[in-house]
Each structure stands twice: as C-alpha cells, then as structure tokens.
C-alpha positions as a printed NumPy array, in Angstrom:
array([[  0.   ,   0.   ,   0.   ],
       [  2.662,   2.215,   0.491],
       [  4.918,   1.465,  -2.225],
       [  1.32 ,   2.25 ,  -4.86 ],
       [  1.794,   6.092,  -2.888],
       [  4.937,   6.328,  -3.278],
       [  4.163,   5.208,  -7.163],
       [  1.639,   7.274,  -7.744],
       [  3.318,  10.483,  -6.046],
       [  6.603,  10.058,  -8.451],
       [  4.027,   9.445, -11.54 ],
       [  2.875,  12.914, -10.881],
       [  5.726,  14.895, -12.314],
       [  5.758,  18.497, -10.73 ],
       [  4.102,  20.941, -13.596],
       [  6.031,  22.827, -16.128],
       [  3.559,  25.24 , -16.036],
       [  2.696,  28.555, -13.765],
       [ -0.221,  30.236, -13.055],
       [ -1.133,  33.357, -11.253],
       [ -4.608,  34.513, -10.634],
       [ -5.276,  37.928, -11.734],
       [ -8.794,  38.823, -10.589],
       [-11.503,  36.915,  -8.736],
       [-14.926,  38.523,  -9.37 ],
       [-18.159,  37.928,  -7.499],
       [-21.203,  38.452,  -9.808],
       [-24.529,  37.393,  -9.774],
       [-27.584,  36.222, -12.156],
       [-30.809,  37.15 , -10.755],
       [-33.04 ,  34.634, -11.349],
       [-37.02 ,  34.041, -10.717],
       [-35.961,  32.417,  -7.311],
       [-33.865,  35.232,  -6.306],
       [-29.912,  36.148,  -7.041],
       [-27.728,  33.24 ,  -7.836],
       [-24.078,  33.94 ,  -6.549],
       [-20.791,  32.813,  -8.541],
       [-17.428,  33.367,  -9.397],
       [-15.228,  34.452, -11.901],
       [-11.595,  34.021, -11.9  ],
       [ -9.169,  35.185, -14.72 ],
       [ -5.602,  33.11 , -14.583],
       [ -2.824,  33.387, -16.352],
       [ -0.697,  30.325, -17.477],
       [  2.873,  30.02 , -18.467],
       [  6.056,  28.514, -18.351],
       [  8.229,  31.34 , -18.495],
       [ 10.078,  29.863, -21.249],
       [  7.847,  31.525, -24.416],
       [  4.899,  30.085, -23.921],
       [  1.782,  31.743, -21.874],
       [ -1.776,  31.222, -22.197],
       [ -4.757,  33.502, -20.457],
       [ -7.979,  31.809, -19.054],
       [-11.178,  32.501, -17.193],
       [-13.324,  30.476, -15.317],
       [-16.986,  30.727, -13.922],
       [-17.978,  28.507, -10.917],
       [-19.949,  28.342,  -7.496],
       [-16.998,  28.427,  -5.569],
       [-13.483,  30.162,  -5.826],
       [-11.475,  26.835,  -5.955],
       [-13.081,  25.73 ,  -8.814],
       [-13.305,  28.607, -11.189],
       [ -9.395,  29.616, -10.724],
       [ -9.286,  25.408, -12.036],
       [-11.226,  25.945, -14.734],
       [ -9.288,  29.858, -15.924],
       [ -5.967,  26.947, -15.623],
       [ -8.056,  24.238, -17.984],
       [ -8.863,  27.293, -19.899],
       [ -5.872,  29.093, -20.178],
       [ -3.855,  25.964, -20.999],
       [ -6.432,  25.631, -24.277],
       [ -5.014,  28.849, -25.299],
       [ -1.44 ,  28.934, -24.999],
       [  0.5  ,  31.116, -27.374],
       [  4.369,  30.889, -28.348],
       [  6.401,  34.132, -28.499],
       [ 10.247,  34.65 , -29.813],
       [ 12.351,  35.907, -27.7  ],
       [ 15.612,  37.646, -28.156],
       [ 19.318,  36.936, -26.219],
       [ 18.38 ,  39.305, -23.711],
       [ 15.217,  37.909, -22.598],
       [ 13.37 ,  40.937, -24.711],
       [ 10.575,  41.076, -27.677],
       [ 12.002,  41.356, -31.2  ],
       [  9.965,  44.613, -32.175],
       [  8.291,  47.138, -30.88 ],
       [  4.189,  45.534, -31.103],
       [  0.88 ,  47.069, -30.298],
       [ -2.239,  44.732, -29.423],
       [ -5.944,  45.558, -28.996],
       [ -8.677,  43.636, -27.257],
       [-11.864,  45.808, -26.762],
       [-10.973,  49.025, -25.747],
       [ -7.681,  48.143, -24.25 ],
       [ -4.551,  49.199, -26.233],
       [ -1.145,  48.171, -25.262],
       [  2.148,  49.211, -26.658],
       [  5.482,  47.057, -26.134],
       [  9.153,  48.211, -26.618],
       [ 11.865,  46.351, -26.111],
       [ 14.267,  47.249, -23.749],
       [ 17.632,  47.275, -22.701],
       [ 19.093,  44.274, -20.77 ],
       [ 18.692,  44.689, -16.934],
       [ 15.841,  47.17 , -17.214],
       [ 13.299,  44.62 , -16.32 ],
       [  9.58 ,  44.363, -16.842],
       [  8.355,  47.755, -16.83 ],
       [  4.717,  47.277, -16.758],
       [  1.993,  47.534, -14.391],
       [ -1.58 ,  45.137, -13.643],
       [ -2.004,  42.021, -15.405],
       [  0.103,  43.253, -17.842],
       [  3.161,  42.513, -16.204],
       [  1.772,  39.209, -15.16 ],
       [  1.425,  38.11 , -18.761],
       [  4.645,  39.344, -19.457],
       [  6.661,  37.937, -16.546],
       [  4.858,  34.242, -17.209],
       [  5.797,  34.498, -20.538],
       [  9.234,  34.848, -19.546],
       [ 10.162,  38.096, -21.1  ],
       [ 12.315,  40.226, -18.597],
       [ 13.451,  43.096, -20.717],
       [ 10.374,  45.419, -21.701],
       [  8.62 ,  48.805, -21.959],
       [  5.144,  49.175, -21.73 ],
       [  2.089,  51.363, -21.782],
       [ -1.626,  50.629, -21.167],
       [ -4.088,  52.973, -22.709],
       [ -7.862,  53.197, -22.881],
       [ -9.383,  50.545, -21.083],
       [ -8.614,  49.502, -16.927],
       [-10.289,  46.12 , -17.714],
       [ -7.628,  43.357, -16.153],
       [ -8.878,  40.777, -18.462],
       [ -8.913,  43.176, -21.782],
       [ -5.778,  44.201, -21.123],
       [ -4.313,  40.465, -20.362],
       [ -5.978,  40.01 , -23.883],
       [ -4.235,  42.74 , -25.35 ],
       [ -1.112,  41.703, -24.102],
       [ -1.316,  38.037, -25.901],
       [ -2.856,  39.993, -29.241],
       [  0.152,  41.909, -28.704],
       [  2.504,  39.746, -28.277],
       [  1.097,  37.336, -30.764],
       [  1.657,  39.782, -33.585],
       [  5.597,  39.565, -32.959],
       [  7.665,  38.077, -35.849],
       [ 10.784,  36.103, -35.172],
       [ 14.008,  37.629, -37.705],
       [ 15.734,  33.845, -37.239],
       [ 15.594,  31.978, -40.472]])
C-alpha cells in the first residue's frame, strides 16, 4: 500500500507550467428564485520559457473557477520569440476591446516595466526586458488580452 503512494506520487511529475490569478470577481444572475451567486476568476498560465496562455473560469466556488481559468488558459497557450536578452524582437501594439497596449523592447537589466495584469502576462511568458504602456481601457482581463494579441503579432528575424 505504500509502495502504490509512493508510485503514484513520483508518476505525478511536478508541472512545467505557472499560473497566477489575476482577478476573482463575485457576480450574480438574478433569477425568478432570487440572485444566484458565482465566481469568476481570470488566470494566467505560463512557463516562463515563451509560452503563456490567459484563461477565465466561472464557478460556485473560488477553488473551482481559478481550475477551470488553468483548464482554460492551458487551451489557449501562445508561443512568443524571444531575443538573447530575454526581450521582444519589435516594438508591437495589441488591442482587445478598448484596451490598447504598446510594447518596446528594452535594454538588458531594465526589467519588466509594466503595471496590472500586464506585467503578469509578461513575466509568465518569460520576457524580462520590456517597456510598456496601457491605454484606454482599466479592464484586467482586456488588457491580459491585449497583451497576448500583442505579443502574438511579434515576428521572429531567425531563419
């Protein structure tokens, strides 16, 4: 019996992946009975390597809507180039909505200079060189959106 734990614990190999919650939302359907309570959670997914995806999930309970933003967020998973210095290629501009961002690369040791779930994107995406600026909307999940539109527009000068 032990030896099947033991098993089973090795079997489980520890996840590549990272995710960070972003928001977690209460809202509420009214319905005829009365309001019906639940909650949204918007996660972000990566494994700082190039790779980051950004979910949201809907549940009765916390617990299970930040698990399904991870299910959800894993669906979605986008790969970006990255330079030597950890940096974008280009500048790039994404829209989602009425969020706008605008990414720069930067200079090697200037870091992630971005704020919100902007940076969270960024930082699980493993990028550690950037500028950037978030204009129009304060949305957190529009502006994560952005940030992969953004980000997904970047074209890789390797042949």
């Amino acid at each position: 019996m032990v030896n099947e734990r033991k098993n089973s614990k090795s079997r489980e190999a520890k996840s590549e992946w990272s995710e960070r919650v972003v928001s977690i939302q209460r809202v509420t359907k009214v319905v005829k009975g009365g309001k019906k309570l639940s909650f949204r959670a918007v996660v972000v997914v990566g494994d700082e390597r190039g790779q980051v995806g950004v979910g949201v999930g809907k549940a009765g309970d916390v617990i299970t809507a930040v698990k399904k933003g991870v299910t959800d967020g894993k669906k979605n998973i986008l790969t970006i180039p990255l330079t030597s210095s950890d940096s974008i290629p280009h500048r790039t501009e994404g829209r989602f909505g009425a969020a706008k961002i605008l990414l720069r690369p930067s200079a090697p040791g200037s870091g992630v200079i971005a704020g919100g779930s902007i940076r969270t994107v960024l930082e699980l995406a493993g990028v550690k060189n950037i500028l950037s600026k978030q204009l129009g909307s304060n949305n957190l999940l529009n502006n994560a959106r952005a940030t992969v539109v953004g980000l997904s527009n970047l074209k890789s000068y390797k042949v």
